[in-house]
Backbone as a printed PyTorch tensor [residue, N CA C, xyz], in Angstrom:
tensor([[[  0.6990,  11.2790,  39.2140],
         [  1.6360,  12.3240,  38.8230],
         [  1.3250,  12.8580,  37.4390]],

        [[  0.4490,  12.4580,  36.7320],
         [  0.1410,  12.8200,  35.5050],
         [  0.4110,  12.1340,  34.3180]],

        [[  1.7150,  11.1750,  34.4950],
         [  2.2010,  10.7460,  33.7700],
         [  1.1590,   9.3730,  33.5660]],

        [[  1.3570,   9.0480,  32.2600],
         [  0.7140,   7.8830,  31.7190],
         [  1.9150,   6.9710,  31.6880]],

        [[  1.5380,   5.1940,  32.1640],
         [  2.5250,   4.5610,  32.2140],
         [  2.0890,   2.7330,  31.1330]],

        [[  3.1940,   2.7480,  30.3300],
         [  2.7930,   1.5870,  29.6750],
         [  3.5410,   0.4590,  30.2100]],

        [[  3.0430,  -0.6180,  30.9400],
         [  3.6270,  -1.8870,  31.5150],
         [  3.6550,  -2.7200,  30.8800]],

        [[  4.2180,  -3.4650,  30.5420],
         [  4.7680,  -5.0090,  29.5560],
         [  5.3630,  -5.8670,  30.5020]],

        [[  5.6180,  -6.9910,  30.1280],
         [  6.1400,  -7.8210,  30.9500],
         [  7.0340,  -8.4810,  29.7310]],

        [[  8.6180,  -8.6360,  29.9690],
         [  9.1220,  -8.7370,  29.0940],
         [ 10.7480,  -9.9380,  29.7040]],

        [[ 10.4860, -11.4710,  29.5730],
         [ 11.3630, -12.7490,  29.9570],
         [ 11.0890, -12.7380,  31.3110]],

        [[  9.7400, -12.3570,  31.2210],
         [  8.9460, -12.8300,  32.7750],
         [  9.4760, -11.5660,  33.6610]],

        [[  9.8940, -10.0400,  33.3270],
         [ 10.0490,  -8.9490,  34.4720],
         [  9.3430,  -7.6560,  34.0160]],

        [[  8.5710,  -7.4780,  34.7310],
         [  7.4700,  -6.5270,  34.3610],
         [  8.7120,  -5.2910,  34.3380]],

        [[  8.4660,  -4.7370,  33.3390],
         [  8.8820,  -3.0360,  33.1070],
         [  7.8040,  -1.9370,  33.0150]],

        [[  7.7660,  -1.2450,  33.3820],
         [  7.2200,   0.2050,  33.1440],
         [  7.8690,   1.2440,  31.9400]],

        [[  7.3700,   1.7410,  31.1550],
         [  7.7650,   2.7970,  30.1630],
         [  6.6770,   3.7770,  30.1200]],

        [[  6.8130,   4.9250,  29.8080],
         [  6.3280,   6.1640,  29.7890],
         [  5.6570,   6.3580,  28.4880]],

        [[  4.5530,   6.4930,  28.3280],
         [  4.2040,   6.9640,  26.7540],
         [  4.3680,   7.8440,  26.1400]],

        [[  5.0780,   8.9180,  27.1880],
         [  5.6630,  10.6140,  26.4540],
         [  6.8740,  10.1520,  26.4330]],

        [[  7.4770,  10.6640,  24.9050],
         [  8.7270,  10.3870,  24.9610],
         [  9.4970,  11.6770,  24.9090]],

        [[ 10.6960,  11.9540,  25.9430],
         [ 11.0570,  13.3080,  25.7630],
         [  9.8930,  14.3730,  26.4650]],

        [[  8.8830,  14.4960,  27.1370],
         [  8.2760,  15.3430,  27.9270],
         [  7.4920,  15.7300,  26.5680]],

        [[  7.5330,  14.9310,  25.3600],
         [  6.2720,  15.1350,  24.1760],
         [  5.8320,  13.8690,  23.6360]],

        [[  4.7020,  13.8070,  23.2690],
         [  3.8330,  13.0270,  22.3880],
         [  4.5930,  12.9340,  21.1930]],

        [[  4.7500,  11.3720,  20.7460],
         [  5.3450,  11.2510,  19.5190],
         [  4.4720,  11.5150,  18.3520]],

        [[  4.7990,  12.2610,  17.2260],
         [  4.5920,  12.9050,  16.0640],
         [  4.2320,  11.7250,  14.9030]],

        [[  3.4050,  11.6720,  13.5520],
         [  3.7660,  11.1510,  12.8010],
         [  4.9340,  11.7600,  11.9880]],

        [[  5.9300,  10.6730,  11.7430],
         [  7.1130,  10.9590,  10.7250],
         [  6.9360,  12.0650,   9.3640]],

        [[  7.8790,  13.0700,   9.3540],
         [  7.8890,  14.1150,   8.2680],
         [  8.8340,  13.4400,   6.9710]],

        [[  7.9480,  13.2590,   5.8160],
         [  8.4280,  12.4970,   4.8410],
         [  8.6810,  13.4130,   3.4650]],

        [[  9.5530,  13.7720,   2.4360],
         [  9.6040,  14.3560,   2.1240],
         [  8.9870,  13.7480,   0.1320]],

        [[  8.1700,  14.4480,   0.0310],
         [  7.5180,  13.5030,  -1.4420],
         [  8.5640,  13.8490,  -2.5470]],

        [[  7.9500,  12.1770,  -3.2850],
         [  9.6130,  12.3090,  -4.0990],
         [  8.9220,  12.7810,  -5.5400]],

        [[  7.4780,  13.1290,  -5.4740],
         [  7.5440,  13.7070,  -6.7790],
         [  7.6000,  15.4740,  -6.8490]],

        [[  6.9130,  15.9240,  -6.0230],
         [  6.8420,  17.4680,  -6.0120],
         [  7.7630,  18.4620,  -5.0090]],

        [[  8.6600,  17.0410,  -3.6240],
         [  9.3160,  17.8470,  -2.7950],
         [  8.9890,  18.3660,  -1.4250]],

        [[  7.5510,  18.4240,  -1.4440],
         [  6.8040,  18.9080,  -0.4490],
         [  6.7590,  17.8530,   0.9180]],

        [[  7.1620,  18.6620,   2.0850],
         [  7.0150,  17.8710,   3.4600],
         [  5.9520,  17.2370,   4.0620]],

        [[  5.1200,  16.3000,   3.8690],
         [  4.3350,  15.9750,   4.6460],
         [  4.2220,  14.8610,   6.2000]],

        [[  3.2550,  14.8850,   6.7690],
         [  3.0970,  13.9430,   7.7750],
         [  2.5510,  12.4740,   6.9430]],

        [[  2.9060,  11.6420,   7.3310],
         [  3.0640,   9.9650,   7.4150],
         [  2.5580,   9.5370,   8.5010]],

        [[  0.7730,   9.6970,   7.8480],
         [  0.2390,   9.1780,   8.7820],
         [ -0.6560,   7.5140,   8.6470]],

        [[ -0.8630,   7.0560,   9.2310],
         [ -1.6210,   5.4660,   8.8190],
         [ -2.3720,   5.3980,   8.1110]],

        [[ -3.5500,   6.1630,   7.7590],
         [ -4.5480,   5.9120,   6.9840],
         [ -4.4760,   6.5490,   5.7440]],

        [[ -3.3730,   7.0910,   5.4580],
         [ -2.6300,   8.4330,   3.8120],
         [ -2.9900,   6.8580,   2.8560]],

        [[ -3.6870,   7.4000,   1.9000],
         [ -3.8110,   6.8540,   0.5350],
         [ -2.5800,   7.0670,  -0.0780]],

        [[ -2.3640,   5.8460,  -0.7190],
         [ -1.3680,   5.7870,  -1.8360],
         [ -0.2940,   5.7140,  -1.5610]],

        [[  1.3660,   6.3540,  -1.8660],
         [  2.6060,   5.8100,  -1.5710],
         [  2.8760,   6.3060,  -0.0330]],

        [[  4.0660,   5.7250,   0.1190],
         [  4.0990,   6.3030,   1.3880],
         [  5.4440,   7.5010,   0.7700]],

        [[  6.1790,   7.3880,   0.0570],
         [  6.8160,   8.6870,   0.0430],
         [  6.0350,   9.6550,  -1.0210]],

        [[  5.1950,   9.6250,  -1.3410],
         [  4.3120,  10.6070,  -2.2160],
         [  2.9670,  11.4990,  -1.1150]],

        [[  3.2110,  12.4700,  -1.1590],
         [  2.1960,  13.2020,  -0.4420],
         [  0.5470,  13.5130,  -0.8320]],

        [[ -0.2050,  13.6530,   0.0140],
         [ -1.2260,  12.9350,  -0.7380],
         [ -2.1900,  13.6300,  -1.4880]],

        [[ -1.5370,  14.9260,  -1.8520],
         [ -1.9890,  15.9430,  -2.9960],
         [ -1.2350,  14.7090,  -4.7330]],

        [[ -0.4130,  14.7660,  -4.4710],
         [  0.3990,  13.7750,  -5.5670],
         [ -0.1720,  12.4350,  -5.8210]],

        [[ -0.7070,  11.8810,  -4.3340],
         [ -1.5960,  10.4000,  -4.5590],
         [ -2.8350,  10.3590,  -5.3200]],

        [[ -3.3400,  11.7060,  -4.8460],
         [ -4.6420,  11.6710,  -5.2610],
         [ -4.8080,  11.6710,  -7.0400]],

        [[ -3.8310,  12.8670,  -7.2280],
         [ -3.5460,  12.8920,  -9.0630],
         [ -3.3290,  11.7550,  -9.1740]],

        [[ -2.1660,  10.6480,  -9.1010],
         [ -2.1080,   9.4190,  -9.5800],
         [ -3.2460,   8.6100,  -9.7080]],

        [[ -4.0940,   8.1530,  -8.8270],
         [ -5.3820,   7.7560,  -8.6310],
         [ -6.2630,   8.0110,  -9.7070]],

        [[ -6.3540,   9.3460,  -9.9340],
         [ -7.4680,  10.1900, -11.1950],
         [ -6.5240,   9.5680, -12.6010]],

        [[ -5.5170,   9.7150, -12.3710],
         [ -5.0230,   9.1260, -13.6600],
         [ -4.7580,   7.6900, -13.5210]],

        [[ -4.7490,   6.8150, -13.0450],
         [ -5.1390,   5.3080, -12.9100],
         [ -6.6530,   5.2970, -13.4730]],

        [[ -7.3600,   6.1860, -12.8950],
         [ -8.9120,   5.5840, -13.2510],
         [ -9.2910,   5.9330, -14.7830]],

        [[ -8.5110,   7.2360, -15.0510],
         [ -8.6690,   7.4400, -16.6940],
         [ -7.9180,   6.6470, -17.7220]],

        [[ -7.2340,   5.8400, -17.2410],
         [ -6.6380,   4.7210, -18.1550],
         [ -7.3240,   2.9500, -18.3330]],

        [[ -8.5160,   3.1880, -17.4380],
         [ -9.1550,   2.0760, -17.4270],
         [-10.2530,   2.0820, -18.1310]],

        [[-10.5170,   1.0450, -19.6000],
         [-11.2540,   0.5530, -19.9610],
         [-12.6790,   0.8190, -19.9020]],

        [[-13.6900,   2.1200, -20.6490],
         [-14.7540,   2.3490, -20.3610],
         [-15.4720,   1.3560, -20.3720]],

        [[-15.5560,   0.4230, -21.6680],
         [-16.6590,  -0.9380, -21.9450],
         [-16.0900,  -2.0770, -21.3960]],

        [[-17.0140,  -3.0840, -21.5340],
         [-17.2570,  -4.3370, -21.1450],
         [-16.2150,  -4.9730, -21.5240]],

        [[-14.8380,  -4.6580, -20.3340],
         [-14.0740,  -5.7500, -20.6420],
         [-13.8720,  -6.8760, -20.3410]],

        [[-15.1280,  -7.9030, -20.3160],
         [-15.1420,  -9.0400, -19.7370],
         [-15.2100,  -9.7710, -21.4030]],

        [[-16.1090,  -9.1800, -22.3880],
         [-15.3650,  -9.9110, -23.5230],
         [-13.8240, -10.1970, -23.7880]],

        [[-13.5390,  -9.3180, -23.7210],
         [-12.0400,  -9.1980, -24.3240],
         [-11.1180,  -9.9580, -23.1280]],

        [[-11.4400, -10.4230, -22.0750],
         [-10.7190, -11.2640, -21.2030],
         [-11.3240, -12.6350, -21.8780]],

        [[-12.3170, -12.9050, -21.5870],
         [-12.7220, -14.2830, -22.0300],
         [-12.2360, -14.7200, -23.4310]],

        [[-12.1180, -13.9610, -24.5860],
         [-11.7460, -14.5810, -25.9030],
         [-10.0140, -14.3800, -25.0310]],

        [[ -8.8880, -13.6590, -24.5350],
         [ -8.1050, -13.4450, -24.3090],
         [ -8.0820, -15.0470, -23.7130]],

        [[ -9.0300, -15.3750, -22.4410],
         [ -8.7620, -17.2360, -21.4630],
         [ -8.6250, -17.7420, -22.8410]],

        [[ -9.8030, -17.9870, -23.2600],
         [ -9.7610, -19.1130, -24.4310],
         [ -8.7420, -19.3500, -24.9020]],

        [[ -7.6950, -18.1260, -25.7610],
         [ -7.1220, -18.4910, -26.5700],
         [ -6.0170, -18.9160, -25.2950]],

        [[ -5.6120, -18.2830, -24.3520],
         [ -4.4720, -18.8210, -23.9430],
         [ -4.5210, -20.5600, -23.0370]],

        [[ -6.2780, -20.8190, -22.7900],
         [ -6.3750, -22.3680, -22.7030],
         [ -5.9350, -23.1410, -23.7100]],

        [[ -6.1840, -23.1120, -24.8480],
         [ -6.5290, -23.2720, -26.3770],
         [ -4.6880, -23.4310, -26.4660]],

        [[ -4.0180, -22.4650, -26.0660],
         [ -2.5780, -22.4970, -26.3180],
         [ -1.7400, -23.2670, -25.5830]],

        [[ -2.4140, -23.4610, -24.2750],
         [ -1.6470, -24.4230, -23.0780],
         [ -1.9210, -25.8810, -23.4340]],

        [[ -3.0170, -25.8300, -23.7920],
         [ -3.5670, -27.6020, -24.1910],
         [ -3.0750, -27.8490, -25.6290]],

        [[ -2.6830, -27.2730, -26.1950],
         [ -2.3010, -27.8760, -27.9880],
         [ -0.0780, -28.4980, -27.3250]],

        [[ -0.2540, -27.0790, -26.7170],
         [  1.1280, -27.2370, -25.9790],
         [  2.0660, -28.6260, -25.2980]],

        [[  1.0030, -28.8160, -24.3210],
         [  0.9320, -29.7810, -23.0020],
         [  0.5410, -31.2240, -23.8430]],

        [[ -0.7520, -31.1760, -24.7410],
         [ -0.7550, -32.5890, -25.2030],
         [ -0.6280, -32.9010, -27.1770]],

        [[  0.2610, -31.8640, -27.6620],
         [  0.5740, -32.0160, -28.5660],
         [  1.3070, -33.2630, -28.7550]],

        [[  1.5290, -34.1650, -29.8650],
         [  1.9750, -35.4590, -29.8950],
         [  3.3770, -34.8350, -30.9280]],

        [[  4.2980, -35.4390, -30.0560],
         [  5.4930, -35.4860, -30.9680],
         [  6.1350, -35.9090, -31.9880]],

        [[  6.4050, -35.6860, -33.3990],
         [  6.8020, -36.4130, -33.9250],
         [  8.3920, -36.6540, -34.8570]]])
């Protein structure tokens, strides 16, 4: 008949359901972005928020990456471990007096 049919079996009684719902194909959800307003589709693979549309994701992104650290910040983590090892161990086996 044309129709496409999805079967499950559900406390052991097979059901049949229809994959058109309403005589249409279900839609991705229309979400409305909460920074600029604009309606978009909410679809699975959209980068970034899900209520931000993904003209708005993408700017966030560009400005995430321009706030990151051009040089080698693996110095500045490692003296950063040290000192906070350095701070846990004086801490933990400092002797009381």
């Amino acid at each position: 008949s044309g129709k496409h049919i999805f079967v499950t079996q559900v406390c052991g009684i097979e059901r049949e359901y229809p994959t058109i719902y309403h005589g249409a194909v279900m839609a991705f959800p229309i979400k409305v972005c909460a920074i600029c307003a604009e309606e978009f589709e909410l679809k699975p693979d959209k980068p970034g928020f899900a209520n931000r549309c993904p003209e708005c994701s993408a700017t966030e992104a560009d400005n995430l990456d321009s706030r990151r650290p051009k040089g080698d910040g693996q110095t500045t983590d490692r003296e950063g471990n040290a000192a906070r090892r350095a701070a846990m161990r004086d801490l933990l086996y400092r002797k009381d007096s």
